[in-house]
C-alpha positions in Angstrom: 8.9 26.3 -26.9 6.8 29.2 -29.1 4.5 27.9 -31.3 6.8 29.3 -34.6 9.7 27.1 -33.2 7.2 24.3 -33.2 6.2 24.6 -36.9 10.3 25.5 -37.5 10.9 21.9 -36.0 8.3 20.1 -37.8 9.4 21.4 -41.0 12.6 21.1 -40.4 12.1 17.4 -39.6 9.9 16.2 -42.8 12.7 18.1 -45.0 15.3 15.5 -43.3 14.3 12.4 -42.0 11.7 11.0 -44.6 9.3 10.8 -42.5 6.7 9.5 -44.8 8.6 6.5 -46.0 9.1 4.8 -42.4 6.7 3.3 -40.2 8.6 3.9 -37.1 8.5 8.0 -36.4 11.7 9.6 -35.7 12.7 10.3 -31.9 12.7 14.1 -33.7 9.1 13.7 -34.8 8.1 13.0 -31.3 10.1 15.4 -29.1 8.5 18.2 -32.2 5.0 16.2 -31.5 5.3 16.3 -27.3 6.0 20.1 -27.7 2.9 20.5 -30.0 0.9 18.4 -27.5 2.2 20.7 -24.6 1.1 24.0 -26.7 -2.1 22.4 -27.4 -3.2 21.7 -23.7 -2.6 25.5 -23.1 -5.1 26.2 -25.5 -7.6 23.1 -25.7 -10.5 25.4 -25.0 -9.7 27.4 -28.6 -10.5 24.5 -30.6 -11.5 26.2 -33.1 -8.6 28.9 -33.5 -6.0 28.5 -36.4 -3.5 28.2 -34.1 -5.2 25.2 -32.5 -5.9 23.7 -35.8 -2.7 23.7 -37.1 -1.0 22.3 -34.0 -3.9 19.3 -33.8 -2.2 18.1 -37.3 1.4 18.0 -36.2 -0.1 15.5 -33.9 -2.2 13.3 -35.7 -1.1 9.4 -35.0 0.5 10.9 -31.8 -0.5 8.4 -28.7 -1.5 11.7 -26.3 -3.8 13.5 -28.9 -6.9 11.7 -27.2 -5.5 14.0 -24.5 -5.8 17.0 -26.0 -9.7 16.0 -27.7 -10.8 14.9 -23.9 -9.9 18.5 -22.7 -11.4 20.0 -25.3 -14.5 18.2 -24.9 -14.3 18.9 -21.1 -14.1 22.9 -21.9 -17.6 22.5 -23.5 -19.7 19.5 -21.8 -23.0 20.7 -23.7 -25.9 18.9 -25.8 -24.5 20.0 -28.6 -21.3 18.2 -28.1 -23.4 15.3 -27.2 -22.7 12.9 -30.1 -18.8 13.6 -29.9 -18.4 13.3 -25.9 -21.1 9.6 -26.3 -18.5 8.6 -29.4 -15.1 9.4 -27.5 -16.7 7.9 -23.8 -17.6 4.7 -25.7 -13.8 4.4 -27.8 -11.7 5.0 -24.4 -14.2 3.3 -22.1 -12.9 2.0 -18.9 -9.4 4.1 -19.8 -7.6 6.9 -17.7 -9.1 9.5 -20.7 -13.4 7.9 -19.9 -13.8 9.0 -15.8 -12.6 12.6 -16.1 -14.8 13.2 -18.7 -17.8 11.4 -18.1 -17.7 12.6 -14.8 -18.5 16.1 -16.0 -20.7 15.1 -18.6 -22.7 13.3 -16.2 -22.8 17.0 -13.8 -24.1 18.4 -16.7 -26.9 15.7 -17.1 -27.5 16.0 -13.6 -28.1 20.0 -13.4 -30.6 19.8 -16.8 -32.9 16.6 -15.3 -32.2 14.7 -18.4 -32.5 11.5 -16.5 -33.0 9.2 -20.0 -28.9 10.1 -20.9 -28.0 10.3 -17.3 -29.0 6.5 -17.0 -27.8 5.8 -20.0 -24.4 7.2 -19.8 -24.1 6.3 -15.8 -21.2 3.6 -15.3 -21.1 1.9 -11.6 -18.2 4.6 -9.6 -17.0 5.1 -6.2 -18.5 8.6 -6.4 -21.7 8.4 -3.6 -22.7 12.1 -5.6 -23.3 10.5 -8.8 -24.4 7.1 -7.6 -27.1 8.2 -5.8 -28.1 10.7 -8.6 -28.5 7.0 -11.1 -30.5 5.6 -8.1 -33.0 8.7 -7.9 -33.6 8.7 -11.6 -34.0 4.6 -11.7 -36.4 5.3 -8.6 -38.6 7.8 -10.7 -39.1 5.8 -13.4 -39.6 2.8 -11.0 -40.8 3.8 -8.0 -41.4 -0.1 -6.2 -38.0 -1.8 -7.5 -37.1 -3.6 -4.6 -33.7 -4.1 -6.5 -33.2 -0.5 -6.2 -34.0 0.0 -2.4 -31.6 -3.0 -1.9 -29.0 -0.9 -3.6 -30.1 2.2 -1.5 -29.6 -0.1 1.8 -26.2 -0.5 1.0 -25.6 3.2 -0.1 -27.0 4.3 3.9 -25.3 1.7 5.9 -22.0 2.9 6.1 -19.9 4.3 8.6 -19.3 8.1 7.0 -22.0 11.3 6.1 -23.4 10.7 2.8 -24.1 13.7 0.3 -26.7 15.9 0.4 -27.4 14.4 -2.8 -28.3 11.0 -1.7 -31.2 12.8 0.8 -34.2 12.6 -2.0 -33.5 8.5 -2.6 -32.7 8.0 1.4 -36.5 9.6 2.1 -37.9 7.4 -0.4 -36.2 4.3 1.1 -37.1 5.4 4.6 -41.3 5.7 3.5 -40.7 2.5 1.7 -40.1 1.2 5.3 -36.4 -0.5 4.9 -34.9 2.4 7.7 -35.2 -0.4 10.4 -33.7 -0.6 14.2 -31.9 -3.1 13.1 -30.3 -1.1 9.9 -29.6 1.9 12.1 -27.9 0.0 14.7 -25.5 -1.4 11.7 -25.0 2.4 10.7 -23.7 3.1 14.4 -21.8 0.6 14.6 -19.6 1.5 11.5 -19.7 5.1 12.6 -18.8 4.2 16.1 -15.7 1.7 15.3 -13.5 3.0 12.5 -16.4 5.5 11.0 -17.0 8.6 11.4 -18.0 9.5 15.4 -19.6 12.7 14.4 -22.7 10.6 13.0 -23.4 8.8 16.5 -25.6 12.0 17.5 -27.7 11.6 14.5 -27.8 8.2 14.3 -29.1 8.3 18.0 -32.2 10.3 16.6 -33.2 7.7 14.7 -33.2 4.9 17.2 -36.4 3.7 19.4 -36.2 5.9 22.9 -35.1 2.6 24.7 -32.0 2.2 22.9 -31.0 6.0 22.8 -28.3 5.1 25.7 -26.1 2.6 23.7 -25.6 5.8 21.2 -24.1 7.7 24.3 -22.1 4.7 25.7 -20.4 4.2 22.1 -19.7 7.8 21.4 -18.2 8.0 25.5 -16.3 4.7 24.4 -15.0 5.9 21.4 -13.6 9.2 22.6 -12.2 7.6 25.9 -12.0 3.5 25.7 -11.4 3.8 29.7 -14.7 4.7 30.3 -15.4 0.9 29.9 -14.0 0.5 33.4 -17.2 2.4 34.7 -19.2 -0.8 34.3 -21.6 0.4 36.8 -22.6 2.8 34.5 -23.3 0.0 31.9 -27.0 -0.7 32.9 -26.8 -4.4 31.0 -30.3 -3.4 29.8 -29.9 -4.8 26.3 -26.8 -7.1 27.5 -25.9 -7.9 24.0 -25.0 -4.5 22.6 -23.7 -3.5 25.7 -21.2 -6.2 24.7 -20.4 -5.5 21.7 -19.6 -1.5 23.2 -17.3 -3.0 26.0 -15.6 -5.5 23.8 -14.8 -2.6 21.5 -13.4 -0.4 24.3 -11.6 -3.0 25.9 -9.6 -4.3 22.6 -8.7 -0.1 22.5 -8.0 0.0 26.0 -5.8 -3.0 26.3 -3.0 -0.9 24.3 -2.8 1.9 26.5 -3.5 0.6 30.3 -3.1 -3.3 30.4 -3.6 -3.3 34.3 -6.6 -1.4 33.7 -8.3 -3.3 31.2 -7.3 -6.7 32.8 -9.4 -5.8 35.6 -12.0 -4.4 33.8 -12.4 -7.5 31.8 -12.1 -9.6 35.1 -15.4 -7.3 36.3 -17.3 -7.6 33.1 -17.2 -11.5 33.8 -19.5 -11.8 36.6 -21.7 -8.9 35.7 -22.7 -10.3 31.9 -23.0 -13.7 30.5 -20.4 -13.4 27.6 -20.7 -15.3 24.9 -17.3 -17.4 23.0 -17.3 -14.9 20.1 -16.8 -12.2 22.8 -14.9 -13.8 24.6 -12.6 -14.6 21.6 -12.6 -11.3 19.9 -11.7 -10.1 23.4 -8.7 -12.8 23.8 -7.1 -12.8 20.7 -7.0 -9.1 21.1 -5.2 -9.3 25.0 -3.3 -11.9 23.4 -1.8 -10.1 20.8 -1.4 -6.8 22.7 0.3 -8.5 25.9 3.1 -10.6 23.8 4.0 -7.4 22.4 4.6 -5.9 25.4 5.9 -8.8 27.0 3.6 -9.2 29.9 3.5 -11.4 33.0 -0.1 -12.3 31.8 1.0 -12.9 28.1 1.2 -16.5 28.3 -1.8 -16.9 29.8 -4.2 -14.8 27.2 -2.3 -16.7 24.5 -3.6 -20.0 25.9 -7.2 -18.8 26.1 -7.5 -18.0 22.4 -9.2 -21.0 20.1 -5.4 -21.8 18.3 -7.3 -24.4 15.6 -7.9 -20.8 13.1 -5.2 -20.4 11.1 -4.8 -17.0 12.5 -1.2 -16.0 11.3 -0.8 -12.7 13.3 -1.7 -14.5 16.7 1.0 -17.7 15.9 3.4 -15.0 14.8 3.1 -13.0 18.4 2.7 -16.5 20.3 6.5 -17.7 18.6 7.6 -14.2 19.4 6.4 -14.7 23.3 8.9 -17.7 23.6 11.4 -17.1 21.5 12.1 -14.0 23.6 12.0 -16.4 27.1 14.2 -19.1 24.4 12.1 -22.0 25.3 13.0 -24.2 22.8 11.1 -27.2 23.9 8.0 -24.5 23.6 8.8 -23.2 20.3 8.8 -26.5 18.9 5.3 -27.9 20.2 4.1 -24.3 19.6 4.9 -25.3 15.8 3.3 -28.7 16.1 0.2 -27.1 17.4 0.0 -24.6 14.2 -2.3 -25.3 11.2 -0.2 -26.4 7.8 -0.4 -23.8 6.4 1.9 -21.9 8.8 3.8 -24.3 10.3 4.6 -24.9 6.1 5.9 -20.7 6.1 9.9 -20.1 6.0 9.8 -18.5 9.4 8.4 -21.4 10.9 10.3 -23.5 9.5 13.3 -21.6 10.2 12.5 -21.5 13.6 11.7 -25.4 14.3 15.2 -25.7 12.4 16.8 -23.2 15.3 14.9 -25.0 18.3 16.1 -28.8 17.1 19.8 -26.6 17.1 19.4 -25.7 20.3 18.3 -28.8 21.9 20.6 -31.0 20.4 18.4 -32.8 17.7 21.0 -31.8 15.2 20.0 -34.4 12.5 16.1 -32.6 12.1 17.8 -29.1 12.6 20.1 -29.7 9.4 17.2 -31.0 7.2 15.3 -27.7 8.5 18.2 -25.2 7.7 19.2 -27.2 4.3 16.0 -26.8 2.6 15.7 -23.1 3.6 18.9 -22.7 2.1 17.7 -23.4 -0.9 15.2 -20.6 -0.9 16.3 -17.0 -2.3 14.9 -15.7 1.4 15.6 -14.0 4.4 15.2 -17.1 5.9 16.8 -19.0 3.3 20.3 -16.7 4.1 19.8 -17.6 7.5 19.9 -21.1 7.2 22.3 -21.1 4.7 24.7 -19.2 7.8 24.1 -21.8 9.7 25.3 -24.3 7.1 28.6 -22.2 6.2 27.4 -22.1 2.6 27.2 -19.1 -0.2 23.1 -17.9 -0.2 21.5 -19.3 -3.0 20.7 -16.3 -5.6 20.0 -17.5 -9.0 19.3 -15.3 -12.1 16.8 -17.0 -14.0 16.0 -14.3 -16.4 12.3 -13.9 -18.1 12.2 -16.1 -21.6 10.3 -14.2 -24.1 10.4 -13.0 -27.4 11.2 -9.8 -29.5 7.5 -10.3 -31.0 5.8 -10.5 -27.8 7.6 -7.1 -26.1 6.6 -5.4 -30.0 3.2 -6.5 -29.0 2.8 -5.1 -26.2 5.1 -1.9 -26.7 2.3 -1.2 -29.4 -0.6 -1.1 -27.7 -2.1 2.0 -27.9 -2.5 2.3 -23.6 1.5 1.4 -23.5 1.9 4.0 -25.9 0.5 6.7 -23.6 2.0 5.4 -20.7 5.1 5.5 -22.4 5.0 9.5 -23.6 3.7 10.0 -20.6 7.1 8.7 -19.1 9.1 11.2 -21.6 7.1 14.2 -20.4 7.8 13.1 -16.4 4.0 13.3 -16.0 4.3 9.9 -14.1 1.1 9.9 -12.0 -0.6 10.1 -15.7 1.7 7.1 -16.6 0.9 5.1 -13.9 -2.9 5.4 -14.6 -2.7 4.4 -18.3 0.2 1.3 -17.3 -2.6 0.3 -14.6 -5.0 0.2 -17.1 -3.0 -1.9 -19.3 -2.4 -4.1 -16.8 -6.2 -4.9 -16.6 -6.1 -6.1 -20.0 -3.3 -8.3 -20.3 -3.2 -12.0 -19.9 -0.6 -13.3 -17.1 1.9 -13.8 -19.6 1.5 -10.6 -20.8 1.8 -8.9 -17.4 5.6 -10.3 -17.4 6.3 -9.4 -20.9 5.3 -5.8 -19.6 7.0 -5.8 -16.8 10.3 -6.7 -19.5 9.4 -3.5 -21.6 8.6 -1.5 -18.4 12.3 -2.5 -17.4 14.1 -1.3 -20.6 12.3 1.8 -20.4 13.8 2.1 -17.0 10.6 2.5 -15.3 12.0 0.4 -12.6 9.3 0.5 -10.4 6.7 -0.7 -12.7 9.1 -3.8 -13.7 9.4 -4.7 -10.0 5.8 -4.4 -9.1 4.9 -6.2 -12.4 7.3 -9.5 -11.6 5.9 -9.6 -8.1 2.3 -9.0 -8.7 2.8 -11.9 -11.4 4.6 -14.4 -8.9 8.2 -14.4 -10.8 10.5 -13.8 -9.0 13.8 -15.3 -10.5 14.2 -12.4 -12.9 17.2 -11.1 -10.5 18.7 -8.1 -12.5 15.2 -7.0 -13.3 13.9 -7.2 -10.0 16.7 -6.3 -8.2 18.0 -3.6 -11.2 21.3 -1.2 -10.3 19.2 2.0 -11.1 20.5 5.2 -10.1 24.1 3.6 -10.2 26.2 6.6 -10.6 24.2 8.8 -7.4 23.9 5.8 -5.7 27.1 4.6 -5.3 28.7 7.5 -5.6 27.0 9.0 -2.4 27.8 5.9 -0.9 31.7 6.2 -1.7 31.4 9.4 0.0 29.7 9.0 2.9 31.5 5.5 3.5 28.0 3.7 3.6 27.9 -0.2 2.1 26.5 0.8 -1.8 24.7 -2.9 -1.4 22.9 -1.6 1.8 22.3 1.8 0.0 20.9 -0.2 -2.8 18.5 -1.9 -0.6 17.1 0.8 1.2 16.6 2.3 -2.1 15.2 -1.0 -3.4 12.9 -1.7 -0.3 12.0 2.8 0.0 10.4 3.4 -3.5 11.1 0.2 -5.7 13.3 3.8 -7.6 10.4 5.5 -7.7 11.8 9.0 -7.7 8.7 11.0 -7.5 7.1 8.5 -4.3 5.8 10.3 -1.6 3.8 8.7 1.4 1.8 9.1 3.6 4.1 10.4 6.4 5.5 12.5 4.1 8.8 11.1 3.2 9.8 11.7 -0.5 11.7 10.4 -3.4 14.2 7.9 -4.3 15.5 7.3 -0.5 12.3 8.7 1.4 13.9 11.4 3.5 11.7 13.0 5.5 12.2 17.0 4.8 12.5 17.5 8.2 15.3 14.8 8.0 17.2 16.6 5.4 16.7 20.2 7.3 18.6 18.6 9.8 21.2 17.1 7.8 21.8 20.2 5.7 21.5 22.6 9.4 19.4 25.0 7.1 15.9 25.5 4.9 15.2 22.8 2.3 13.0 22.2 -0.3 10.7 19.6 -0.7 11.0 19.7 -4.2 14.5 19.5 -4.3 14.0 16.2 -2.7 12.6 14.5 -5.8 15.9 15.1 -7.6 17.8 11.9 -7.3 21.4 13.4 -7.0 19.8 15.6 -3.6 18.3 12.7 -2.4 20.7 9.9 -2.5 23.1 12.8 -1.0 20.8 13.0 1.8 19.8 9.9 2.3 23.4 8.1 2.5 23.9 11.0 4.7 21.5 9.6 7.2 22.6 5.7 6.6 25.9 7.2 7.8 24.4 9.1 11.2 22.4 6.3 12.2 25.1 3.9 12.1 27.4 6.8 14.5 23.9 6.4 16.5 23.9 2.7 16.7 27.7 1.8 17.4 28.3 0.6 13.5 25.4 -2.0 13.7 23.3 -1.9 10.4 20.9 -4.0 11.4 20.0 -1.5 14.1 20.6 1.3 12.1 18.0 -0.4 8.8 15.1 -0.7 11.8 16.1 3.1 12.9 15.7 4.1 9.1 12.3 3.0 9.0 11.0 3.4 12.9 13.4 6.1 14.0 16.5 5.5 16.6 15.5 6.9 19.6 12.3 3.9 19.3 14.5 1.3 18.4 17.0 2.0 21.4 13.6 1.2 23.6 13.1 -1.7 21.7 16.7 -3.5 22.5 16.2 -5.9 25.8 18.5 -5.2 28.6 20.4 -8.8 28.7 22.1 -9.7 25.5 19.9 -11.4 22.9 20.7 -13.3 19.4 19.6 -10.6 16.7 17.4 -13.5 14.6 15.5 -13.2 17.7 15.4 -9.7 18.6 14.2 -9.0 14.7 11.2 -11.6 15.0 10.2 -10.0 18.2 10.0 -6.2 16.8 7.1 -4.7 18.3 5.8 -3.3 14.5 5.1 -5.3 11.7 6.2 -2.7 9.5 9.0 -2.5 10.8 10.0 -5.7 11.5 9.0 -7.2 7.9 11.1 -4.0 6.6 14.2 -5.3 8.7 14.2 -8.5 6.9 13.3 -7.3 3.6 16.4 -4.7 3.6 18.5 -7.7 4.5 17.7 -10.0 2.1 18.0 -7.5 -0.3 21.1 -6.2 0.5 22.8 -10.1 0.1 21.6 -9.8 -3.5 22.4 -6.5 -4.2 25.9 -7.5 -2.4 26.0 -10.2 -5.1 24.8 -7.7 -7.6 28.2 -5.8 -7.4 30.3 -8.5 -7.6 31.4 -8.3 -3.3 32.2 -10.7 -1.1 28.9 -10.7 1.7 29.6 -11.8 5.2 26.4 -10.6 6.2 24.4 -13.4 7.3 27.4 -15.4 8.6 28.0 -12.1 11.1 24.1 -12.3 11.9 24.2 -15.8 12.8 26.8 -14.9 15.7 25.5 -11.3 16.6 23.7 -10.9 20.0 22.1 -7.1 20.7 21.1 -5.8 24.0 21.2 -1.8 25.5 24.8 -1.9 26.8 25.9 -2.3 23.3 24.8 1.0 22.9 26.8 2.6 25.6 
């Protein structure tokens, strides 16, 4: 829109609506104020043209124009502006509008020496650039603060390459004498495992002649964990770090070659005098890594780690062990053995309930599954399939009042968020809602969550009633967004709308802009090289963001999976997430009960996505009024790879 069909709309809207006798502005008033707001950031550095001027009054009172006076401000960082850039730093503190700013302000600071207004306009950041900056300025004016070296320790001991800017307070701390062995070794370590490897060679500079050898062994080890089978070349000089090198290599090494690293292990024991924390770190790890894989040994490693830590992940993969061999009798002193609090979990308790089943204790096996039934669960539909009986999904909705959503609606961060929303900027949403977040009570939180919901900012609503620990709020958690695409996609490409729904649910929470990290995109997350091969020609990423595209794609691919895996959903909702051909590998070769074969998925990811998608797709089968036979069909359904065939 031209800046004369801006003013045209604006006058056109005062001569119609009388606007200055209502408190609440006209949806008119704003689309003519977002269009102003639009013009205005195209020209934010002219704030002193007559075009700029007249535009800034159309938006007076208008929740983005702190927008517009940031970039302005940002155009011209200078002294001169000083008094205006201090004012609008100290009004929007802590907000999305403060770090952009302050962060060139603080540049600017920076590149003139003016240390007194650096200091004073410093707030604690992420950014190592400006943080050590603050520290070399606090270290001028006081050059023995031991405070400040403390804070200088913590800025050098970490696993990555610091900033050239941090070398000035790092020299000063090293002549100070806090650079010790000790501190360097730290810094390898981080570098070594998890860190940056590229800082070893430096880090090996630093350290007494003596010790320059464990630098070699750690970067060796981290490039190649099987070179902690050459124990011979592992003088056991300083047996202790030596150690701490082969236990890292070994818990790497135990993924790839478990033959190898069993007998590596078996030759580090009579050549050093390890320690129990060793030898725990070491077991937990073989443990873990051998139940996955279902080896010979796994039993064994599981019995040498210290089971009275309430280590979740290591019960998990120790249940998993047995329940794959169903040794019932096992599974149920296994749970005996596990701390309360995870014997007290659904999953365990869904799995004592299953092992009383199946060794005739009935009587304790109903008490088990008619509890769980209760709960609004994965485990909970389970149980409740083993009863016969409807899951339990009740819609408790969120009691508030009108005054309460007003209150929040009004806030002035809300208010952003919210014309944010309208414009689709939602990354510039999301900051200003997380901001809100941070100053609301609890209460408040689920009143936001409400407001988010009738905006139909669906993801924000669901993240805000789980964040908040309510869960009851069914049709807001569980909301039939995207109705039309998504069950009309689903008509079309014969997929279950309620499994559609929960794919959808579990993807993006109907975020239609998320993208991760593998690059999957939009409402479904389809991979683009998932819809190139679904449309058999180019595609563009973009396009993927459009809901109508991407539900189209995405049922698509519901429907080709379940051709790939004979019409069995279950299969087909692990192949969405993990891929087919890796979930064919997965399936055992005799035939196994599929409450089993989903506990024992190799990824967590996957594995905790399997269940979720399930769950979700009872409700969502509620949700549209069907009649579910999901869990019942679960409760009889065995897998194995000649179903396949």
């Amino acid at each position: 829109m031209t800046y004369k069909s801006i003013l045209a709309l604006f006058f056109l809207v005062i001569s119609s609506a009388n606007y200055a006798e209502t408190e609440v502005q006209s949806e008119e008033t704003r689309v003519m104020q977002r269009e102003a707001f639009k013009a205005l950031e195209r020209i934010a550095n002219k704030p002193t043209s007559a075009r700029y001027k007249e535009l800034r009054k159309l938006i007076e009172g208008y929740p983005l124009e702190p927008y517009i006076e940031q970039k302005s401000l940002l155009a011209f960082p200078y002294l001169s502006n000083q008094q205006k850039i201090e004012n609008f730093l100290e009004k929007y503190r802590s907000t999305p509008l403060d770090w952009p700013l302050r962060k060139k302000w603080l540049n600017y600071l920076a590149n003139k020496n003016l240390a007194e207004l650096y200091i004073s306009n410093y707030k604690p950041t992420s950014n190592a650039e400006l943080s050590c900056q603050n520290l070399e300025f606090q270290l001028d004016k006081s050059p023995n603060n031991t405070q400040l070296f403390d804070e200088i320790t913590k800025m050098w001991i970490v696993g990555q390459s610091q900033p050239s800017e941090c070398d000035a307070i790092f020299n000063a701390w090293h002549k100070a004498g806090y650079r010790t062995q000790d501190r360097i070794w730290q810094r390898l370590v981080l570098a070594a495992d998890g860190g940056n490897h590229t800082l070893i060679p430096y880090l090996k500079k630093l350290l007494d002649p003596d010790y320059q050898y464990l630098a070699d062994l750690w970067l060796k080890v981290r490039r190649s964990p099987s070179y902690v089978s050459r124990l011979s070349l592992f003088p056991a000089k300083y047996s202790e770090k030596e150690l701490q090198i082969l236990a890292y290599g070994l818990t790497r090494l135990i993924w790839r070659d478990q033959e190898l690293a069993l007998k590596t292990w078996q030759a580090l024991i009579k050549k050093y005098k390890v320690g129990y924390e060793v030898e725990q770190k070491v077991a937990r790890k073989f443990a873990v890594a051998l139940a996955i894989r279902d080896h010979q040994k796994a039993q064994e490693w599981l019995e040498k780690v210290d089971h009275s830590k309430p280590d979740e992940e290591l019960y998990r993969w120790h249940l998993a062990h047995v329940l794959k061999q169903q040794k019932w009798q096992n599974v149920l002193e296994l749970i005996d053995l596990a701390p309360t609090e995870i014997a007290n979990e659904f999953s365990f308790q869904y799995w004592q309930g299953r092992a009383f089943g199946e060794i005739d204790t009935k009587e304790n096996a109903l008490q088990r599954f008619d509890y769980l039934s209760k709960q609004r669960h994965y485990y909970g539909f389970l149980a409740s399939a083993k009863l016969s009986k409807k899951p339990s999904i009740k819609d408790v909705p969120l009691d508030f009042t009108v005054e309460q959503l007003a209150v929040i609606g009004n806030l002035p961060a809300a208010q952003r968020a919210y014309e944010f929303l309208q414009l689709e900027r939602f990354t510039s949403a999301r900051r200003e809602w997380f901001y809100l977040q941070s100053t609301l009570s609890n209460e408040q939180k689920l009143v936001s969550a409400v407001l988010a919901n009738s905006w139909g900012w669906h993801d924000r609503a669901i993240f805000g009633f789980s964040n908040t620990g309510y869960l009851d709020d069914i049709k807001r958690r569980f909301p039939l967004a995207y109705r039309e695409q998504l069950l009309g996609q689903s008509n079309k490409h014969k997929v279950d709308p309620a499994w559609t729904f929960a794919i959808t649910r579990r993807e993006s929470s109907f975020m239609t802009d998320a993208s991760s990290g593998a690059g999957a995109k939009g409402l479904m997350q389809l991979l683009p090289s998932t819809a190139r091969y679904l449309a058999k020609k180019k595609v563009k990423t973009s396009v993927l963001f459009d809901p109508d595209t991407n539900a189209e794609f995405g049922t698509q691919y519901l429907s080709y999976l379940m051709d790939k895996m004979n019409n069995n959903s279950v299969l087909a909702t692990a192949s969405y997430n993990a891929g087919w051909r890796r979930v064919r590998q997965w399936l055992p070769d005799e035939g196994l009960p599929v409450d089993i074969w989903i506990e024992t998925i190799p990824y967590k990811e996957t594995r905790n996505y399997v269940k979720a998608v399930l769950a979700y797709r009872e409700i969502y089968a509620s949700r549209l009024g069907q009649d579910s036979e999901l869990f019942k069909d679960l409760a009889k359904m065995q897998v194995d790879r000649k179903f396949l065939n």
